[in-house]
C-alpha positions as a printed Julia matrix, in Angstrom:
301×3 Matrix{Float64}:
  -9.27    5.54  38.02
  -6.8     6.34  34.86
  -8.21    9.13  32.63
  -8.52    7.48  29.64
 -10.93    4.59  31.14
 -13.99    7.37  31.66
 -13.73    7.98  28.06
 -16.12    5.8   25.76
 -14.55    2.82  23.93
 -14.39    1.84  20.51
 -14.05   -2.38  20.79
 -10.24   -3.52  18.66
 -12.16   -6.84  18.37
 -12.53   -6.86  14.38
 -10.95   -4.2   13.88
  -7.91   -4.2   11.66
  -4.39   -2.29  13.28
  -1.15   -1.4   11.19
   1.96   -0.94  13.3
   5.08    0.24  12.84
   8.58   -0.19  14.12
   6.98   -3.61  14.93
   9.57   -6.14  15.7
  10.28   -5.43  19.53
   9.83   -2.91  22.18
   6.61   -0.24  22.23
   5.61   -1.98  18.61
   5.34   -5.56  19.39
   4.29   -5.03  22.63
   0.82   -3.6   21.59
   0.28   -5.24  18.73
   0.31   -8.45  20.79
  -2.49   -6.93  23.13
  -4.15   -5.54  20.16
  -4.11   -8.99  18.93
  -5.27  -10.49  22.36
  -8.8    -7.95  21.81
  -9.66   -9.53  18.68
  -8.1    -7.04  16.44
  -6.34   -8.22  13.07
  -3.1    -6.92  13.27
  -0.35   -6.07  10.23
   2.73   -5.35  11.16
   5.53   -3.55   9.46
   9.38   -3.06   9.99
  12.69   -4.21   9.3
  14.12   -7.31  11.3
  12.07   -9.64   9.24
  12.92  -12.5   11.28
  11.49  -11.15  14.53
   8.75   -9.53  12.86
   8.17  -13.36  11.26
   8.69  -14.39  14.81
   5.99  -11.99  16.58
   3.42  -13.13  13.78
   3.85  -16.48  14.51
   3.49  -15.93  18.33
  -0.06  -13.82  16.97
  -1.18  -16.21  14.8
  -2.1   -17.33  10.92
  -4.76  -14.55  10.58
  -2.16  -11.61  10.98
   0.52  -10.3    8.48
   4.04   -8.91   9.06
   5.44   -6.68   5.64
   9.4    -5.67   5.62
   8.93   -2.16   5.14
  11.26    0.94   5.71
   8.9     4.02   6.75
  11.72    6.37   5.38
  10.2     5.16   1.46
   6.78    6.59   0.63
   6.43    3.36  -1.72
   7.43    0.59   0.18
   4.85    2.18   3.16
   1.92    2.39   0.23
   2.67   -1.17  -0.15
   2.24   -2.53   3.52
  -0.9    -0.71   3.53
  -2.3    -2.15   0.06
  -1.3    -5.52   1.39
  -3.25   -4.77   4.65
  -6.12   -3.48   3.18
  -6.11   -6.55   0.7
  -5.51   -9.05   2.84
  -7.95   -7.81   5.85
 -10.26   -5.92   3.57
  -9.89   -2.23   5.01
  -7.59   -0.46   7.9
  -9.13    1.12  10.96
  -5.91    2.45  13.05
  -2.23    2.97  12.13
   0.39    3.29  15.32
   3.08    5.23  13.64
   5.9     4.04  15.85
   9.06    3.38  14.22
  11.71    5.75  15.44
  15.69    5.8   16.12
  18.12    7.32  18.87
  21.63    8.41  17.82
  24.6     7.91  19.52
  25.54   12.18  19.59
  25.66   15.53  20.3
  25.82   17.98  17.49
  28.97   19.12  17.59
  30.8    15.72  17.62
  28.42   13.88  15.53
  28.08   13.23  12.08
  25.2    15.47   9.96
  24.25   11.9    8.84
  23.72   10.36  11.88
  21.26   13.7   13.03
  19.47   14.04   9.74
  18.65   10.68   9.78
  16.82   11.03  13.12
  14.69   13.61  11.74
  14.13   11.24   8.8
  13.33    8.65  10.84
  11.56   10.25  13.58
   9.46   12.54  12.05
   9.41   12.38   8.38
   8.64    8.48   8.24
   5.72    9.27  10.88
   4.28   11.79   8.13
   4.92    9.4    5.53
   3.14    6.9    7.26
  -0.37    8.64   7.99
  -0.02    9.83   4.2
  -0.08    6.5    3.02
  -2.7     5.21   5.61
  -5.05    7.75   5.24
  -7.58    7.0    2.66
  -8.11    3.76   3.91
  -8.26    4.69   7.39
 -11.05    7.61   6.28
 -12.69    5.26   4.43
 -13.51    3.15   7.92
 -13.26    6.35  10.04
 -10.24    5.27  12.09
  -7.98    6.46  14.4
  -4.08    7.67  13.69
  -2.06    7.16  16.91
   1.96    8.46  16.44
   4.43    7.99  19.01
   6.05   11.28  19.84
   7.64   11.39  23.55
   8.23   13.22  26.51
  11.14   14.96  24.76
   8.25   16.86  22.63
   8.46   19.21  25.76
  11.75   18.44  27.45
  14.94   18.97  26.46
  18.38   17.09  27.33
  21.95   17.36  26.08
  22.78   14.61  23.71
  19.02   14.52  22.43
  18.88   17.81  20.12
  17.64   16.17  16.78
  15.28   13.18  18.77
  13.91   16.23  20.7
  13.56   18.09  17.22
  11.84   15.62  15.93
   9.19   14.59  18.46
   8.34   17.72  19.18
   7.99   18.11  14.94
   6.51   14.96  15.16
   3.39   16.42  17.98
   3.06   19.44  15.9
   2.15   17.69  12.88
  -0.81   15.56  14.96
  -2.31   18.78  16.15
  -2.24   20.04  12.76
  -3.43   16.72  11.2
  -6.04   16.09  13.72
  -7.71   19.45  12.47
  -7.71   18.28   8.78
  -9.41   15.01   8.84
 -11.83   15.35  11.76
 -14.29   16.02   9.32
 -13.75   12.65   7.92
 -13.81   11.17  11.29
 -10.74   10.07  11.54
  -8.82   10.82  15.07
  -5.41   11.46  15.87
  -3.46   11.2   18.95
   0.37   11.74  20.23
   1.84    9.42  22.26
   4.24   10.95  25.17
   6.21    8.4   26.35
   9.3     8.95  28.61
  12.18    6.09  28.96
  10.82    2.98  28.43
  12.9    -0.53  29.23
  13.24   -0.91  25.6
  15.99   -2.17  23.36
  16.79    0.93  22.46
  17.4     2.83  25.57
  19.25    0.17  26.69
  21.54    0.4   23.82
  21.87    4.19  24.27
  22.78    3.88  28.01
  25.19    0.79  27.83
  27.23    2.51  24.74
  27.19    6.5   26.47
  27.65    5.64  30.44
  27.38    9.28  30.9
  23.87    9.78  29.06
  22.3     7.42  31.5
  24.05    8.91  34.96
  22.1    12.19  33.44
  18.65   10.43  32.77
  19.11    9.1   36.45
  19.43   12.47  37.9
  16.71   13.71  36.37
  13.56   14.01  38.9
  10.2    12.19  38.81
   8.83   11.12  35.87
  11.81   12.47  33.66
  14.15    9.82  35.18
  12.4     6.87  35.93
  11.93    3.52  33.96
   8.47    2.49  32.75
   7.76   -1.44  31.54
   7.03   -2.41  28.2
   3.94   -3.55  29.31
   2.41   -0.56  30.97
   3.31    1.44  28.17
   1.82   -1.06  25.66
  -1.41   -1.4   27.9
  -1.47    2.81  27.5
  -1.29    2.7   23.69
  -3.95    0.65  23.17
  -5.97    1.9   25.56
  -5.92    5.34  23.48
  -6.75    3.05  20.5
 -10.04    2.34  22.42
 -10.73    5.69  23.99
  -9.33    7.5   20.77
  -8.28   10.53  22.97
  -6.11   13.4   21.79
  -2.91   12.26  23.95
  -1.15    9.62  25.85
   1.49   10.19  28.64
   3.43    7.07  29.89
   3.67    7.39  32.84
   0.24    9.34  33.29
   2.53   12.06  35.56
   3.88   12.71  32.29
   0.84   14.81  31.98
   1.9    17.25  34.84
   5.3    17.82  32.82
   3.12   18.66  29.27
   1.09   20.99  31.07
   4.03   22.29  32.43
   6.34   22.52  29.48
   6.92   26.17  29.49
   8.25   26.1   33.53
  10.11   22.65  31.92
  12.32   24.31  29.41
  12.07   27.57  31.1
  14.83   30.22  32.3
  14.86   28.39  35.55
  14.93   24.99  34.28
  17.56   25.61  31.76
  19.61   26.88  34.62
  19.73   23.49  36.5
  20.29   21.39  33.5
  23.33   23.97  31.98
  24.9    23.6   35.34
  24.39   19.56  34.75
  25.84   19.59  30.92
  28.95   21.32  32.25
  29.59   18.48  34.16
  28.04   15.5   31.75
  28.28   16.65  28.2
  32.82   16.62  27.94
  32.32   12.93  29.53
  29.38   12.38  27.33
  31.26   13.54  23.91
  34.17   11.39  25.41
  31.47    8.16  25.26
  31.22    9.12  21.57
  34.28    9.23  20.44
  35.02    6.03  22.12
  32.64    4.39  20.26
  34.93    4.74  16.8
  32.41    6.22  14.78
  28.93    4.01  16.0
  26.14    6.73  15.31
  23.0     4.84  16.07
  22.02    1.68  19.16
  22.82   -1.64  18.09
  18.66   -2.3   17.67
  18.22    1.46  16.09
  19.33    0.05  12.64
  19.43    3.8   11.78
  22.79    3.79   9.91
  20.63    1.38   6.93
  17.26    1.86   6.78
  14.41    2.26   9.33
  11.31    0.21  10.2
């Protein structure tokens, strides 16, 4: 039996669910099955023609806002517009997020401050703007973090940064507004057959001969759908964290053995090897910082 199911549940039918970074992968994905349990679902992101497209496929009685979670005001306004169109907000699923194309030394400063901006300051941004109206119903904050929170990888230094930023701020959050009754949770994801991973392995063959020999749970694919089904599970159960796959779990516990003496021993013996042929990737790709779904180089949804 998975964890979270022994947990009570709080019904989504009624209920009304903001998500962002909704136009494909680990956003659409649960707002459809949100959606299928009777919630009411807004969602927000760039790509307004698949986020017009994912609506439709919901139905008239749910909303899709272009909105870049990088600008406090254009996030105030998808929430106002949820809130009047649907008459309150019970959960925001801060998902939106970006992967650049580099290491730090061959990369641009723009392309790795943006993944901090992205990653972790549009995530804060996000519950700021959400919060009074999720307070006012008691809700439920879920942000996507990932299994780099607690693992590290050559190639990844400013997405690691910022999830593990990003999981930092939930524990801190979560102590703030429990008194309101409002929950927050972390999602721990590892590589999920997304858009963008598959954009970061076909442009840097290297990066995803490393993610292969990686063991367990580090290297392996998980489906859209399972991870989907574990989101809103924890918007449900409304438990602290969610690791997809649940062996994820081990690793968190773990962390300190992860990115240990020992551990940092194997994977410096693998960067020798991987990170020259990596930074060669790079600079074949002429200057591309971001995947071609990332959209990081503009704005971010």
């Amino acid at each position: 039996m998975a964890p979270w199911s022994r947990r009570s549940r709080t019904p989504l039918s009624g209920k009304v669910v903001l998500v962002t970074g909704a136009a494909r992968g680990i956003g659409a994905e649960p707002a459809r099955r949100a959606a299928r349990r009777g919630a009411r679902v807004a969602l927000a992101g760039l790509e307004p023609e698949l986020l017009a497209q994912v609506a439709a496929e919901l139905g008239p009685e749910h909303l899709w806002v272009e909105c870049d979670v990088t600008d406090a005001e254009a996030l105030r306004t998808a929430v106002a517009r949820t809130v009047d169109t649907f008459g309150g907000l019970d959960v925001v699923v801060a998902n939106a997020g970006i992967a650049p194309l580099t290491t730090v030394m061959t990369g641009s400063a723009h392309a790795l401050s943006r993944t901090i901006e992205v990653n972790l300051t549009g995530a804060v941004l996000t519950a700021h703007a959400a919060l009074p109206a999720i307070a006012e119903r008691r809700g439920h904050v879920l942000l996507v973090s990932s299994a780099a929170a607690f693992t590290v990888l050559p190639g990844m230094s400013a997405y690691c940064a910022a999830k593990a930023g990003l999981e930092r701020f939930g524990d801190a959050l979560r102590l703030e507004v429990a008194h309101r009754g409002v929950t927050v949770a972390s999602a721990h994801p590892t590589w999920i057959d997304t858009d963008m991973v598959r954009d970061t392995e076909e442009a840097l063959p290297t990066f995803a001969e490393t993610r292969r020999s990686l063991p367990g749970p580090l290297g392996a694919y998980t489906s859209v759908e399972d991870c989907a089904e574990a989101l809103v599970e924890n918007l449900e159960t409304r438990g602290r964290r969610v690791f997809v796959p649940r062996s994820v779990g081990v690793v968190s516990a773990l962390r300190q053995a992860v990115t240990g003496a020992v551990a940092e021993r194997f994977v410096l013996r693998l960067s020798a090897a991987r990170v020259p042929q990596l930074e060669r990737d790079i600079a074949a790709l002429q200057g591309r910082e971001f995947g071609r779904s990332s959209l990081g180089g503009r704005r971010a949804g």
